[in-house]
C-alpha positions, 0 to 999 in steps of 0.5 A: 856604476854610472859612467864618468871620466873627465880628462886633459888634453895639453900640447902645443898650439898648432898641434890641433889639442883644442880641436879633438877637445871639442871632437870627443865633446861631441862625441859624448853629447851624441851618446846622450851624456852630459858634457862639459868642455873648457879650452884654454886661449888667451896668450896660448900661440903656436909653438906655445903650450895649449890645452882643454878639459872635457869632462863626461858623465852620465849624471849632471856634472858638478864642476867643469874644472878638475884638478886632479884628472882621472885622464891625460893626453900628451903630446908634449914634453911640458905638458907631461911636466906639467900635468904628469904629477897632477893624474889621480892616482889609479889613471890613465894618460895616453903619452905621444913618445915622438916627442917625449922621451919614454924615460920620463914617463911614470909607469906603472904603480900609481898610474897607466901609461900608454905609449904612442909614436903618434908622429910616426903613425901620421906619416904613415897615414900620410898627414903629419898633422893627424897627430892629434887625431891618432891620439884621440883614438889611441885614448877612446881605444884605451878608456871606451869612455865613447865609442870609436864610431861615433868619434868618427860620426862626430868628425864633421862637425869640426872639420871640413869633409874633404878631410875627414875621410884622412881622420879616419883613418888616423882615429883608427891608427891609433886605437890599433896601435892603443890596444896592441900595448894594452895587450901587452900589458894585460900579458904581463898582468896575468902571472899575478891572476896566475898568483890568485889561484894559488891564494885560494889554494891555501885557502883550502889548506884548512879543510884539513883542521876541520877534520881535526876538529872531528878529533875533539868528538871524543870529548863529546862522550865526556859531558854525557859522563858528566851527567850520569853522576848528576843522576845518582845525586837525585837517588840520595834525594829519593832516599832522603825521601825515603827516611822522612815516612819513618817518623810516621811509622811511630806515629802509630803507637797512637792506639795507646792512647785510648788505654782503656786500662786506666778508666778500668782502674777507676771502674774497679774502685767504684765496683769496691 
């Protein structure tokens, strides 16, 4: 299948959603994908709500606007509000829990969610403006739509150097944490592979049919039964065969024919 994942990236203005859009944009063009990438500005301020969508395929790409995204990354209560009800069903978003509470997360079901307490982890890495960053790599680590490298390689192409080194850092912070709770969640996923076994355990239950099935062999012996009286009705046949020369036999009897007695008769008259 030819790889394609399209997302949307909202939160405030100020929380840098624009700058790891363009980040995760180039990401996918050093990987030789196509890409397409459309931020929202206009009356977008800090403090204010903002958001992009970057769309990345290996084939050409029909359209840069999505309705229905495949993907999401939230950094905010009304970004969730707004584009939760939005995710196609089967995908995936990748929720910062520092400032959306956990209860109004859609789990589960329809969707995959992935928690990520993206303000805590930036002041770990020292920087509470790594938030967007460590989201990013939370969602590479999720989705491996591009490799987390070259995320990394793709850091100075929209962020001065003296930083980068900090991105780093906090790209992998959140890929680490990412794939702690996919683990987790991948836990709780294996009693239901556990249940797939059993299924084709049943599966094998009716092998034992198929030895019944040897049973009615013995009605087998029964057709040939029913040919044995086909053949004594081809021997009346033959004896009817049989009583059609009898007719000939009389037709011997044509020796009387040439009775010679008459003309005698007749000779004898003529002798008188």
């Amino acid at each position: 299948m030819k790889r394609y994942i399209d997302v949307i990236m909202a939160g405030f203005g100020g929380q840098g959603v624009l700058l790891i859009g363009n980040l995760l944009a180039y990401a996918g063009m050093k990987e030789k994908l196509n890409v397409t990438y459309i931020p929202v500005y206009g009356v977008e301020m800090r403090g204010g709500t903002a958001n992009c969508t970057v769309v990345l395929s290996e084939e050409e790409i029909g359209s840069p606007i999505i309705n229905t995204p495949k993907s999401l990354i939230v950094l905010n209560r009304p970004s969730l509000d707004k584009f939760q009800p939005k995710l196609a069903d089967g995908g995936i978003q990748i929720v910062n829990s520092s400032l959306v509470d956990p209860k109004l997360v859609e789990k589960g079901g329809r969707i995959r969610t992935v928690l990520i307490p993206a303000n805590e982890l930036a002041d770990k890495v020292g920087n509470a403006r790594a938030v967007n960053t460590i989201m990013l790599g939370a969602y590479v680590a999720a989705t491996g739509v591009v490799k987390l490298s070259t995320v990394e390689e793709s850091l100075s192409a929209v962020m001065a150097a003296k930083i980068v080194p900090l991105n780093i850092t906090a790209l992998r912070a959140g890929a680490e944490y990412a794939l702690e709770q996919l683990k987790g969640q991948g836990a709780a996923k294996k009693p239901a592979a556990a249940k797939a076994p059993a299924k084709k355990a049943d599966a094998k239950k009716p092998a034992a049919p198929k030895a019944a099935t040897k049973k009615p062999a013995g009605k087998a012996p029964a057709k040939p039964a029913a040919k044995k009286p086909a053949a004594p009705a081809k021997a009346p046949a033959k004896k009817a065969e049989a009583k059609k020369p009898a007719p000939k036999k009389p037709a011997k009897p044509a020796a009387k024919k040439t009775t010679p007695p008459k003309p005698t008769k007749s000779a004898v008259a003529k002798k008188k």
